[in-house]
N, C-alpha and C positions, 0 to 999 in steps of 0.2 A: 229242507236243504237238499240239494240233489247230490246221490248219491248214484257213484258207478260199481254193481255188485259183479264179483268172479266168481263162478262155482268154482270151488276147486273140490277135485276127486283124491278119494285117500285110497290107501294100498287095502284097505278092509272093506271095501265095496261100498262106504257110506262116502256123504258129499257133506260139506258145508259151504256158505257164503261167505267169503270177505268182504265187507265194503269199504270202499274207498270215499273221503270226505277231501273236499278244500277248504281248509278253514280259513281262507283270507276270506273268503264270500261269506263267514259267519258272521251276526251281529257280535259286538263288542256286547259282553256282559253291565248288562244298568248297574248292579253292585261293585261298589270299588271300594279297597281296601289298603289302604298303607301300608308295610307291615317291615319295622326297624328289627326285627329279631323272627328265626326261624328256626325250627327244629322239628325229628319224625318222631311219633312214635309208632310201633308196632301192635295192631290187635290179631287177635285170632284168624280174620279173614282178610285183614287188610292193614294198610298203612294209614295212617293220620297225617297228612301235612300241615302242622301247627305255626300260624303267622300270627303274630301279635306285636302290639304297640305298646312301648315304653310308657311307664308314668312318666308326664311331665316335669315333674318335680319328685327325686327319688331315683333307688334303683329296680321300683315295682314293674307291675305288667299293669297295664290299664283295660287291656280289651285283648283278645282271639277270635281269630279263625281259623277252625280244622276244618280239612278239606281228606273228607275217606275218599280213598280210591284202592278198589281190589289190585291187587299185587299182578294182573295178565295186563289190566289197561295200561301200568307203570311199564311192564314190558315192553310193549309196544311203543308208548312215551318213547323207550331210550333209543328203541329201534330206528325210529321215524325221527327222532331227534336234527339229524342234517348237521352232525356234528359241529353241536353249539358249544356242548363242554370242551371241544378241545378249539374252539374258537374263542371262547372268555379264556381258556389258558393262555393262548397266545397274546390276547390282550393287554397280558398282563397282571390280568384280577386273582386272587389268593383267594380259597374256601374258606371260607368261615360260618360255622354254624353254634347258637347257645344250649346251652346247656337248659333243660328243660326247668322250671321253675316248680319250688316246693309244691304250690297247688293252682290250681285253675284259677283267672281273674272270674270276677264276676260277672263283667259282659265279655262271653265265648257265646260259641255257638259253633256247630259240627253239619256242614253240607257234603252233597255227595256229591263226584263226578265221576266221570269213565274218560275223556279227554284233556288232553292240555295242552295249550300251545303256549311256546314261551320263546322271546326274544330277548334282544337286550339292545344298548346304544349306549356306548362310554359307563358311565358307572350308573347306571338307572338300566332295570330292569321290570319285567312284566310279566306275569302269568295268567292265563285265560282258561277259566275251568267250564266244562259245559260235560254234561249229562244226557245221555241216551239212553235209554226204559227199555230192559229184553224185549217187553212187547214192540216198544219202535220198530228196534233190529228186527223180530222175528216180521213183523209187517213189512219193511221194506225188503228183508231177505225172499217174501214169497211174493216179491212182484207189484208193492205196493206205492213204488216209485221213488217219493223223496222220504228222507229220515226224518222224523222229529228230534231236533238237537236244542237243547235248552239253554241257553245262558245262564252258567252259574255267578259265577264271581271273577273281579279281575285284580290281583294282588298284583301292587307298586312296592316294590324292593331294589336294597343294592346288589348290583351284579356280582359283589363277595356274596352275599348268601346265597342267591343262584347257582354259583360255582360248588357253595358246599352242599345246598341241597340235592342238585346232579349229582354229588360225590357220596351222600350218603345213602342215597337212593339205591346208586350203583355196587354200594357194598353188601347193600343187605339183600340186592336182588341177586349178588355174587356167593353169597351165603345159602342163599334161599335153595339158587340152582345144583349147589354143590350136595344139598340135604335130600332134593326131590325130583 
């Protein structure tokens, strides 16, 4: 994917890269995911963003998907965001997120991302997770041109748990910053 790098200079005489992506020109993630219920939790180094589907029949979980993303990438998420949560607010959509379930279903499963892009349209929402490898970064940061950006997954949800997943995101990054 092509990518536009800035050095930027720091006050202690070192340098790093920013780069800058357009992720409309990303491929759509081939993995797609449903996901009627949402919630985070918190690991040592990262966050869990936990999507799963409803038994059919019942009040079980039938299946998950955690999506880790270290707590800088979420940063930047909320930064670059283009203020979407306060666009679903105006909309009209209310947060809503579940309460996590006694124990894991038995089809989960836990990918990694570093990106997200998310939209919404009326009460249907969309998350698009993709993945970039330090080595990528550290390649494209030393002049190596485009980034390798991976399609991970793309979670189909309602624009209520978009709105509380933004909101509990924002809590704990509000927690985080206040601690560190």
């Amino acid at each position: 994917m092509p990518v536009l790098n800035r050095t930027i200079s720091k006050v202690d005489g070192t340098s790093s890269v920013q780069a800058e992506l357009r992720l409309h020109d990303a491929p759509v993630p081939e993995r797609k995911y449903c996901a009627d219920r949402v919630w985070v939790a918190e690991t040592a180094d990262a966050l869990r963003l936990i999507f799963a589907q409803s038994d059919l029949v019942g009040a079980g979980i039938q299946s998950a998907v955690a999506v880790a993303i270290f707590q800088d990438h979420l940063r930047r998420f909320l930064e670059s965001g283009g203020g979407l949560p306060a666009k679903i607010h105006a909309a009209g959509f209310t947060a809503r997120l579940d309460t996590p379930p006694e124990k894991s279903p038995e089809q989960s499963v836990v990918l990694a991302a570093s990106i997200i892009a998310a939209t919404f349209s009326g009460a249907e929402a969309c998350l698009d997770f993709y993945h970039v490898s330090p080595r990528a970064l550290h390649a494209a940061g030393t002049g190596g041109g485009d980034l390798a950006v991976d399609p991970v997954v793309r979670i189909d949800l309602p624009t209520t748990l978009l709105a509380g997943l933004f909101a509990r995101i924002q809590e704990i990054m509000s927690v985080e910053g206040q601690h560190g």
